[in-house]
C-alpha positions as CSV (number, residue, x, y, z in Angstrom):
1,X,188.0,35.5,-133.0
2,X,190.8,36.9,-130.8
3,X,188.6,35.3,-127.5
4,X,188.3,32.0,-129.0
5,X,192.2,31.9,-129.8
6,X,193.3,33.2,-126.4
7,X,190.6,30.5,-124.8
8,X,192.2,27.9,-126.9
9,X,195.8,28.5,-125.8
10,X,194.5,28.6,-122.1
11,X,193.1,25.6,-122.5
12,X,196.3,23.1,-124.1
13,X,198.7,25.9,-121.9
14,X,198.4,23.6,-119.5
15,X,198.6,20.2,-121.0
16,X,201.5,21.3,-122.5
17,X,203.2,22.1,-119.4
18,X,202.4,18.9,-118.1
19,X,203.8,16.9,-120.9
20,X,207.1,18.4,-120.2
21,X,209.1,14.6,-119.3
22,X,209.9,15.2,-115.5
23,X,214.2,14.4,-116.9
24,X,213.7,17.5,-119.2
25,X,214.5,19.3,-115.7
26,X,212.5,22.2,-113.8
27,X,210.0,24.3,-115.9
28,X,212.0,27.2,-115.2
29,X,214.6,25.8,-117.1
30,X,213.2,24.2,-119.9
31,X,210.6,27.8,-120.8
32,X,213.9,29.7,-120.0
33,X,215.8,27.8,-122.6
34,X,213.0,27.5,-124.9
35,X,212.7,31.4,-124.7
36,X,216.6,31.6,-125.3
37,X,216.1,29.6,-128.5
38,X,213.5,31.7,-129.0
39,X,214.4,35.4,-129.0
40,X,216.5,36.6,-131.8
41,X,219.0,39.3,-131.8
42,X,218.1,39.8,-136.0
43,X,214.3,40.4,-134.2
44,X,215.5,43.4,-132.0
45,X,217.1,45.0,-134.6
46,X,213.7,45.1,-136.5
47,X,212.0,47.1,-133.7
48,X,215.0,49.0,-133.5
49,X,215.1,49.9,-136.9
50,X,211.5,50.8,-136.9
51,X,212.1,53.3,-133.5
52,X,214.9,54.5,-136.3
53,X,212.3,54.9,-139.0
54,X,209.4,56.8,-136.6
55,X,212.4,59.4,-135.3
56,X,213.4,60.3,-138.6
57,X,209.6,60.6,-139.7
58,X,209.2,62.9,-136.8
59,X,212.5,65.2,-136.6
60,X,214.9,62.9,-135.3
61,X,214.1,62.3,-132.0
62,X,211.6,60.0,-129.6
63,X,211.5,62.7,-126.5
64,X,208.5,63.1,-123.9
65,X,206.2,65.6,-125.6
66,X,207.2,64.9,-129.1
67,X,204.7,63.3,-131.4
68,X,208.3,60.7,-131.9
69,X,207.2,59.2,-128.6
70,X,203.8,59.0,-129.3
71,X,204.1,57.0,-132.3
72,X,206.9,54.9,-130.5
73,X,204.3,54.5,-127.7
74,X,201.8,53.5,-130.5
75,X,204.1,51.3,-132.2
76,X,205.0,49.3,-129.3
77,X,201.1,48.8,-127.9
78,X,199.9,47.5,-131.3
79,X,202.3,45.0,-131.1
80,X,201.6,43.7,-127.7
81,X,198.2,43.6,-128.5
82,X,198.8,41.6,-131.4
83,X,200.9,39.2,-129.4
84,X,197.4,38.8,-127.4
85,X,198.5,41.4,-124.1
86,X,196.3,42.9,-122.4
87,X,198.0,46.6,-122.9
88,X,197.6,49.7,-121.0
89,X,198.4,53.2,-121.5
90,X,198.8,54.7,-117.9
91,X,199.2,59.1,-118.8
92,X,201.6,60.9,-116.8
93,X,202.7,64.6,-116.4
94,X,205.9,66.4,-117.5
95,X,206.5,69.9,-117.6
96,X,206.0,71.5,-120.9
97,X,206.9,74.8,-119.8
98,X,207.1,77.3,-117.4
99,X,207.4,80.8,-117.2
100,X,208.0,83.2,-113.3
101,X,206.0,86.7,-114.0
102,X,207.3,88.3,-110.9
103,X,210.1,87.7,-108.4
104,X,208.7,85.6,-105.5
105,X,208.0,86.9,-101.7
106,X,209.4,85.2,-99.0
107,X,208.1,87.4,-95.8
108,X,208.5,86.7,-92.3
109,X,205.4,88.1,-90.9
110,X,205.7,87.1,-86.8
111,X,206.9,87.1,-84.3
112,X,208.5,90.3,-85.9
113,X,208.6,91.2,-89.5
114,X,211.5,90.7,-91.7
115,X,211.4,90.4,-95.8
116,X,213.6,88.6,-97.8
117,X,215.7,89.4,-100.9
118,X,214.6,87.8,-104.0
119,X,216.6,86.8,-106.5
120,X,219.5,86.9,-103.7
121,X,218.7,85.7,-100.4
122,X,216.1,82.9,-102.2
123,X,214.8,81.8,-105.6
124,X,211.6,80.1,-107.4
125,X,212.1,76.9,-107.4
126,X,211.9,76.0,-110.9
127,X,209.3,74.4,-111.6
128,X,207.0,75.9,-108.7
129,X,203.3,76.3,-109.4
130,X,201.9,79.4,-108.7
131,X,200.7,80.0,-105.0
132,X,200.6,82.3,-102.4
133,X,200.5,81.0,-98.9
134,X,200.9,82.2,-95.2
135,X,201.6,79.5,-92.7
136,X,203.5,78.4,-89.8
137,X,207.5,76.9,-90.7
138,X,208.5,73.3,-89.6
139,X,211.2,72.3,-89.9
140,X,212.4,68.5,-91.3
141,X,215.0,66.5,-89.5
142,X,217.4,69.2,-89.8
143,X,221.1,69.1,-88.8
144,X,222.2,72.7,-87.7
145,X,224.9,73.6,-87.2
146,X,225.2,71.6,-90.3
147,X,228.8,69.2,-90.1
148,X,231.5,69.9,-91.5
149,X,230.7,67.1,-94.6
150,X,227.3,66.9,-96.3
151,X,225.2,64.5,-94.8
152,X,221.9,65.4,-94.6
153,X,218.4,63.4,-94.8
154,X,216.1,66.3,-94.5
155,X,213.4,65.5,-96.3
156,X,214.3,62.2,-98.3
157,X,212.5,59.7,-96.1
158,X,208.5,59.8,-96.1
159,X,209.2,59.0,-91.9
160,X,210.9,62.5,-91.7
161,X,207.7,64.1,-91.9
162,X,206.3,61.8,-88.9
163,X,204.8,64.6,-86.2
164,X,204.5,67.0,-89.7
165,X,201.1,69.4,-89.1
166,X,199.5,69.4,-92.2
167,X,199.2,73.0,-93.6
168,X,202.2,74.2,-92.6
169,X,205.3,75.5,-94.6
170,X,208.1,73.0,-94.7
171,X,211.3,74.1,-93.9
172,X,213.6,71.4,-95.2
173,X,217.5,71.3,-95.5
174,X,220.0,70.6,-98.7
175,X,221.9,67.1,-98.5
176,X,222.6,63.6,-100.0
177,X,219.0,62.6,-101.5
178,X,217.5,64.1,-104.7
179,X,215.6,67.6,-104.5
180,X,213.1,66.3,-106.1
181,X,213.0,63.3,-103.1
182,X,212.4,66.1,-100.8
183,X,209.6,67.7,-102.4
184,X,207.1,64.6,-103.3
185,X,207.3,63.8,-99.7
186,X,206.6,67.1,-98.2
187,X,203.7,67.1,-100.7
188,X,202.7,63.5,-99.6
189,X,202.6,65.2,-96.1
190,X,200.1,67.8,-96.7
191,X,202.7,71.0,-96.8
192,X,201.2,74.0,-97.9
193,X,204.2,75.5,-99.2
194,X,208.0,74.3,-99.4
195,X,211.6,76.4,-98.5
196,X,214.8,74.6,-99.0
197,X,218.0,75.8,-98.1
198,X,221.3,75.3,-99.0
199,X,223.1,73.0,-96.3
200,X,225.7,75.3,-95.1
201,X,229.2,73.8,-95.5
202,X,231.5,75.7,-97.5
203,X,230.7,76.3,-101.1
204,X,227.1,75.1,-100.0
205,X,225.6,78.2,-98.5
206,X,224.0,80.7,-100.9
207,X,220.7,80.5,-102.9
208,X,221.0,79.9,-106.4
209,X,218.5,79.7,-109.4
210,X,217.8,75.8,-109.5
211,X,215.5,74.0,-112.4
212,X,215.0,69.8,-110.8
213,X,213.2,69.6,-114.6
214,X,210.2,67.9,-112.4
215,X,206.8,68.6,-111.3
216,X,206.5,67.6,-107.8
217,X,204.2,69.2,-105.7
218,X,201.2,71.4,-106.1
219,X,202.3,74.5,-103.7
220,X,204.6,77.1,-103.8
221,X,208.4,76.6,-103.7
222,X,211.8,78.4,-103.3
223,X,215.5,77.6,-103.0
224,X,216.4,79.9,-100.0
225,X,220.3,79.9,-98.6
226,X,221.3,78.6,-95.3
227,X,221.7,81.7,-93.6
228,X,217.6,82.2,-94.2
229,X,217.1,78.4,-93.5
230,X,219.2,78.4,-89.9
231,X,217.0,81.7,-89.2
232,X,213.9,80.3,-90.0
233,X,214.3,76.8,-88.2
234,X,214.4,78.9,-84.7
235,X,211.0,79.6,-83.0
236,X,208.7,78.1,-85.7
237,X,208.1,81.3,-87.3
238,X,205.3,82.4,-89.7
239,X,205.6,83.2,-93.2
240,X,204.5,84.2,-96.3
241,X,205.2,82.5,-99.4
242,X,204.7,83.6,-103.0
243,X,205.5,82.2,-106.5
244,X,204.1,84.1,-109.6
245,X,204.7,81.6,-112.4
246,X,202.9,79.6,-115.0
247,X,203.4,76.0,-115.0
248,X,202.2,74.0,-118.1
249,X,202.0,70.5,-117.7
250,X,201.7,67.9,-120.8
251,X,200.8,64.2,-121.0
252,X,202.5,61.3,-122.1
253,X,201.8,57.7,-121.3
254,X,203.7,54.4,-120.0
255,X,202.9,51.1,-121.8
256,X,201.7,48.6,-119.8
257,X,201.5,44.9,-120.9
258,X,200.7,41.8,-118.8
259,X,200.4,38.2,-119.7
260,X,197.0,36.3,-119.8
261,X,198.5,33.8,-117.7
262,X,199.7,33.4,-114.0
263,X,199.0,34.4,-110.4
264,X,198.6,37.9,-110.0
265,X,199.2,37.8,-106.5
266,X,203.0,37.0,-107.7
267,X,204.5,39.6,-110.6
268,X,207.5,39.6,-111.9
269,X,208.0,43.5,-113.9
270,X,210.0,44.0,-116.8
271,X,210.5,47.5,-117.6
272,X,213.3,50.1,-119.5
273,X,211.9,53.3,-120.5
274,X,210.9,54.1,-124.4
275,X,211.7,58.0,-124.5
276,X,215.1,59.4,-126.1
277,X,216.3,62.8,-125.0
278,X,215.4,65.5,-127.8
279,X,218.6,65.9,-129.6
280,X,218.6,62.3,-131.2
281,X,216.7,59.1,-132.1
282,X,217.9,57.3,-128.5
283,X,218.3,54.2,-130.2
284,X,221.0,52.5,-128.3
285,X,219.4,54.7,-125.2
286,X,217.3,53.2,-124.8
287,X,215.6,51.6,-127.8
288,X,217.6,48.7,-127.5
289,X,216.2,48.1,-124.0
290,X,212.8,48.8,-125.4
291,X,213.2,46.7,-128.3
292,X,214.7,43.9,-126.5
293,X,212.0,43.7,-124.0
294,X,209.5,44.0,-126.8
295,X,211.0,40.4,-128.5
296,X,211.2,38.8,-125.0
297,X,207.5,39.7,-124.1
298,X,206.7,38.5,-128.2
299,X,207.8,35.6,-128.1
300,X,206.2,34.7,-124.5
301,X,203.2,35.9,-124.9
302,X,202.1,32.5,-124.3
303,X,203.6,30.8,-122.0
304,X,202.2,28.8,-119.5
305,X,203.7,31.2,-116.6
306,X,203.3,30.4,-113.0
307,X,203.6,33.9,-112.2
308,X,202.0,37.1,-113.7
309,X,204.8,38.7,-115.8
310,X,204.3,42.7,-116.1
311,X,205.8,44.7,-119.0
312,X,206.6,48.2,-118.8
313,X,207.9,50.5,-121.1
314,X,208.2,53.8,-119.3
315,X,207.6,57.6,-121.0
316,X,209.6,60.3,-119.8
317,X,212.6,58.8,-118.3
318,X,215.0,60.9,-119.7
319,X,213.4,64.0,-117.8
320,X,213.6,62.6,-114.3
321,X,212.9,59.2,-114.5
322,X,209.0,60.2,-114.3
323,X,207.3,57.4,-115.8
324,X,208.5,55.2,-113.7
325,X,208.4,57.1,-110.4
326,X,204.4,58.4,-110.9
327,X,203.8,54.9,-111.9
328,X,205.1,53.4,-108.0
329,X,203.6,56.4,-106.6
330,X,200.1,55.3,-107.7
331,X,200.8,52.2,-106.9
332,X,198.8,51.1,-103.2
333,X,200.6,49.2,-100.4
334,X,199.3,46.3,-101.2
335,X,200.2,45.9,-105.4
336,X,203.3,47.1,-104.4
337,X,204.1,44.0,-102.1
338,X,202.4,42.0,-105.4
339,X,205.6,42.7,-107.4
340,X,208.1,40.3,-106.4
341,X,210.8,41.1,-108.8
342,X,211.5,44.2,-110.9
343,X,214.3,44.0,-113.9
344,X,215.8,47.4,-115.6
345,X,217.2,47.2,-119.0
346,X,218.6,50.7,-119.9
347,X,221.1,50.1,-122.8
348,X,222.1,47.1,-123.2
349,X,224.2,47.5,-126.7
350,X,226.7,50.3,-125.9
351,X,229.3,49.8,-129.3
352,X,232.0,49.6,-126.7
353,X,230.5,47.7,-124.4
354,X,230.9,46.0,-120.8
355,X,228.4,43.4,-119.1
356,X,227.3,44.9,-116.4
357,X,225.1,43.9,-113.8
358,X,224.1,45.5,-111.0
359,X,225.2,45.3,-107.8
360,X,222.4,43.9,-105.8
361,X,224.6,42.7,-102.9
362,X,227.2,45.6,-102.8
363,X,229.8,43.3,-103.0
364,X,231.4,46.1,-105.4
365,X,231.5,48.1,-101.9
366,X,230.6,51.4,-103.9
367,X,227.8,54.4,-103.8
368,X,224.9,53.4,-102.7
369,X,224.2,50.1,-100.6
370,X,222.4,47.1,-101.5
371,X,219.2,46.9,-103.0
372,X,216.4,45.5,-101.3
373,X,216.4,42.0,-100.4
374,X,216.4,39.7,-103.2
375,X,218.0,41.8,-105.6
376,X,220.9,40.0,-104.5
377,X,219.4,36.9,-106.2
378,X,218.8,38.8,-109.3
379,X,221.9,39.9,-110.1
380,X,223.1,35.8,-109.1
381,X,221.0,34.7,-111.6
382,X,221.9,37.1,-114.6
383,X,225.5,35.9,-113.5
384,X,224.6,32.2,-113.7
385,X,223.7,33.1,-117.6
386,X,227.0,35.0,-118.4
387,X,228.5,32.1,-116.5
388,X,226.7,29.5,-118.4
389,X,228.5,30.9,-121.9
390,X,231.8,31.4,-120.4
391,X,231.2,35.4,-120.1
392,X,232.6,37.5,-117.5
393,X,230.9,40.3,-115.7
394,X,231.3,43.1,-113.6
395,X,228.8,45.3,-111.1
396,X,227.5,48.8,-111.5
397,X,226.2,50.7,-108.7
398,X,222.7,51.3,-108.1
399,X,223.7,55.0,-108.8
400,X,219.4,56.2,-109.4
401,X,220.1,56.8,-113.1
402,X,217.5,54.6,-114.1
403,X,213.6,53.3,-113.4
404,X,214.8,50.8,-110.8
405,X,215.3,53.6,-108.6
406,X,211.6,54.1,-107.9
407,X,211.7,50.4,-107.1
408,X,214.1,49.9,-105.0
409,X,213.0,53.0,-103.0
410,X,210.2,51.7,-101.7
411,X,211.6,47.9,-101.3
412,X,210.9,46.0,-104.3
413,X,214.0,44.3,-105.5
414,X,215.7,45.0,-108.6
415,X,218.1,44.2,-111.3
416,X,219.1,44.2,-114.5
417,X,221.6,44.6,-117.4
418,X,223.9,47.9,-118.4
419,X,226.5,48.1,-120.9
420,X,227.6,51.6,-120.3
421,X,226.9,55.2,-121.1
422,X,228.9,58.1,-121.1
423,X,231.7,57.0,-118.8
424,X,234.7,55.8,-119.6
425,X,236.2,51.7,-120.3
426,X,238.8,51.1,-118.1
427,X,242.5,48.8,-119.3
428,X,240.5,46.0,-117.2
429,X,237.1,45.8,-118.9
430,X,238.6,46.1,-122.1
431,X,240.8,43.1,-120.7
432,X,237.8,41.0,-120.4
433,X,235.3,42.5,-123.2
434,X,237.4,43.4,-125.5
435,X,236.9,47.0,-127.2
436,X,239.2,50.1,-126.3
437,X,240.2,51.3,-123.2
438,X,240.0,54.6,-122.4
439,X,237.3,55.7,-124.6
440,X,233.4,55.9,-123.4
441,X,231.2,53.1,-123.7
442,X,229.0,55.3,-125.8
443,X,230.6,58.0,-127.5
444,X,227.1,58.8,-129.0
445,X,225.3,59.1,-125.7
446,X,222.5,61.3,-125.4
447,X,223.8,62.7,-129.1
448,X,222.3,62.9,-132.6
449,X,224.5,60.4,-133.6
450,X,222.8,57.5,-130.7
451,X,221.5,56.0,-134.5
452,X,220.5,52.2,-135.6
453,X,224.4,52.8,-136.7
454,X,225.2,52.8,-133.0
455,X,224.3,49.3,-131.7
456,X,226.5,46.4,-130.9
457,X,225.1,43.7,-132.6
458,X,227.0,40.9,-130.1
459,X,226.1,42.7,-127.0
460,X,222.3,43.3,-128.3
461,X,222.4,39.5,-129.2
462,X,224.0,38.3,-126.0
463,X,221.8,40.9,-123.6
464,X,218.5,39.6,-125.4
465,X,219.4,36.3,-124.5
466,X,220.1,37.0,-121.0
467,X,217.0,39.0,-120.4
468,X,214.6,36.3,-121.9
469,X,216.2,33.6,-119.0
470,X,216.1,36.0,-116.3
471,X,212.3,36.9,-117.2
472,X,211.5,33.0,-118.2
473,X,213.3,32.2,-115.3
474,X,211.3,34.6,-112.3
475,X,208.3,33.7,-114.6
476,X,208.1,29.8,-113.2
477,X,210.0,30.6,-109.8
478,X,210.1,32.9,-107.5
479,X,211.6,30.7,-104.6
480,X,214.4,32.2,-104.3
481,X,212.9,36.1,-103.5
482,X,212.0,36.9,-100.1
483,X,207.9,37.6,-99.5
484,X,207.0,41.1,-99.6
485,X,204.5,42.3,-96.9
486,X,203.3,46.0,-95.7
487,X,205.6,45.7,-93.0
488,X,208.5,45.1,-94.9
489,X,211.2,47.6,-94.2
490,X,212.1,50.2,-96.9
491,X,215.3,50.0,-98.6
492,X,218.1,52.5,-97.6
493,X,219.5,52.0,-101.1
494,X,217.0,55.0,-102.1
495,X,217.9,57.2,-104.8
496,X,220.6,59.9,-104.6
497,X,220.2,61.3,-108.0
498,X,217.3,61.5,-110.1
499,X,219.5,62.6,-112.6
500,X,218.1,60.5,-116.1
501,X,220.1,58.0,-118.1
């Protein structure tokens, strides 16, 4: 029955996008307003009250690894599939746990022998697999001496690891991108084992226990500091590398849901991630980005889109943005160029609330630059919205607290919504939203208390709304958004902390 229904709506979908009179204006604009009309706030709060419901049945919370996520997971595919989506449930890895037996070994074996201290002059790199390994050291676009300010890239670009012999130990230096950066590309590269060391700067030389909360790579690691690092980047010594540790990974899964209709050559992504941390529910973070996606993808199930509309709701995002990020990595060359557009919505109904956007152009002139080309057009088209109901806005900084950063790190343009977490409304914002100055967006963020109580119902409304005209919107037209090809350049806006919302 389901086929002959779907069949049915592909057959008038047209038709009825043909009817549309020509002074009814662009299909972009009359789906995007129709979607408006469409999508209720009242709707959200339904999901949202159910995400409320399944923490409460399942000891409060909706975390990776709790059966709280797996029934929000569930929850959310049987209702895409309802709406007629074609849903998938990718799995990904998260660590569950992990345990070191013994210190590790970090041995210089030639030209001369000399043994390192562990637990002093280097660490396990929490969490390293076990693995013992003996191999030649390369070192990784490394700056030494190191300057007097951190700057370094070791390691953060896949095209550091250009010349990189396969096999070999890589020796890779502390600096401005994410540890765990560093580590899925050395892996990518074929290193048998990895060493990073501190970058030496003041404050920024010894070796210290470090947990990056992420599974990266399958081969030993340790956290050395720089006075081991500067000695082992001369003469391309050989060493031998041991962790004694038991890594258990579990299994979660990302939702995936596309439409029936459009060119899948063109997609426009939708995504915001579905996990809360483990203390609480996560409702505001980030069930009302889940939820609100959920109505928008509802209540468009069938459209008539010109272009294939992909939505995500990501599992273990609170851990290291890892749904997201194993979900790009799988991703080929070529259906990476396929997605044109990629919108975040992480919290989108802080109770004291801003309208944030974020700052695809850097005209904000803060942290990282700006995202890859077109996401300057995104954020001008969530503007036109607020605009369009006399709303003001104001950028946030594509800081890599969220699943755009995946995205934008290998080129796809992003956007997207952000009311506010943990920082604090300035005399300004509260000028031009309202609320209280000086207190945090969310005082409930990443708390207990992050509860269906904790929802703005006018920001959840007003967000929804926006988010249904940006995806209608990209849905029928794409003209403004550059072409994505192999050779397109990778942004520079790449992540610098992998540090979860």
């Amino acid at each position: 029955m389901r086929r002959i229904i779907i069949a049915l709506v592909a057959a008038l979908a047209l038709p009825v996008a043909m009817a549309v009179p020509a002074s009814a204006g662009p299909l972009d604009d009359v789906f995007a307003k129709l979607l408006v009309k469409q999508v209720k706030g009242e709707n959200v709060k339904k999901h949202l009250e159910a995400l409320q419901s399944i923490a409460n049945a399942n000891g409060g919370t909706r975390a990776a690894g709790t059966p709280g996520y797996n029934a929000s997971r569930d929850y959310v595919a049987g209702k895409l599939r309802k709406a007629g989506y074609k849903v998938t449930l990718q799995p990904i890895n998260f660590v569950e746990s992990w345990t070191e037996n013994s210190p590790p070994t970090l041995n210089r074996t030639a030209p001369d022998a000399k043994s390192y201290v562990p637990n002093e002059d280097f660490y396990s790199f929490q969490p390293s697999p076990a693995g013992d390994v003996t191999a030649q050291v390369q070192g990784v676009d490394l700056i030494l001496p190191p300057t007097p300010t951190p700057t370094s890239t070791s390691g953060c670009e896949e095209s550091d690891f250009a010349g990189f012999v396969a096999g070999r130990i890589a020796l890779i230096q502390r600096g401005t991108c994410a540890f765990a950066q560093k580590i899925r590309n050395a892996g990518r590269a074929g290193a048998s084992g990895i060493i990073v060391f501190n970058e030496g700067q003041p404050g920024r030389t010894d070796a210290f226990p470090l947990d990056i909360g992420e599974w990266r790579a399958n081969v030993p690691m340790v956290f050395a500091d720089f006075a081991v690092g500067n000695e082992l980047a001369t003469g391309s010594p050989t060493v031998r590398l041991k962790v004694d540790a038991n890594l258990v990974l579990g299994t979660n899964d990302n939702v995936i849901a596309e439409s029936r209709f459009g060119d899948p050559r063109n997609v426009v992504m939708v995504g915001g991630h579905l996990d809360s941390v483990t203390v609480g529910p996560g409702i505001n973070d980030n069930g009302s980005g889940s939820a609100t996606i959920l109505e928008v993808a509802e209540e468009m199930a069938h459209f008539p889109v010109k272009n294939k509309v992909r939505f995500a709701f990501w599992a273990a995002e609170e851990i290291g943005l890892l749904g997201s990020d194993q979900y790009v990595e799988k991703l080929s060359q070529a259906q990476r160029d396929r997605i044109r557009v990629y919108l975040n919505f992480d919290m989108v109904a802080s109770p004291n609330y801003a309208y944030k956007l974020y700052d695809g152009d850097d005209s904000d002139g803060q942290g990282s630059p700006a995202g890859p080309p077109g996401s300057a057009q995104i954020e001008r088209q969530l503007a036109d919205f607020y605009a369009s109901r006399h709303l003001p806005t104001v950028g946030t900084d594509f800081d890599g607290r969220s699943d755009y950063g995946p995205f934008i790190a290998v080129g796809i343009p992003a956007g997207g919504i952000f009311t506010g977490a943990e920082g604090v409304k300035t005399a300004q914002e509260a000028a031009l939203f309202g609320g209280v100055a000086g207190q945090p967006y969310d005082s409930c963020y990443h708390q207990a208390c992050d509860t269906i109580a904790n929802i703005n119902a006018t920001a959840l409304d007003v967000d929804a709304d926006a988010v249904a005209d940006s995806t209608a919107r990209f849905a029928f037209n794409l003209n403004g958004i550059p072409p994505r090809t192999a050779a397109a350049a990778k942004s520079k806006a790449a992540v610098t902390s992998q540090s979860a919302s």
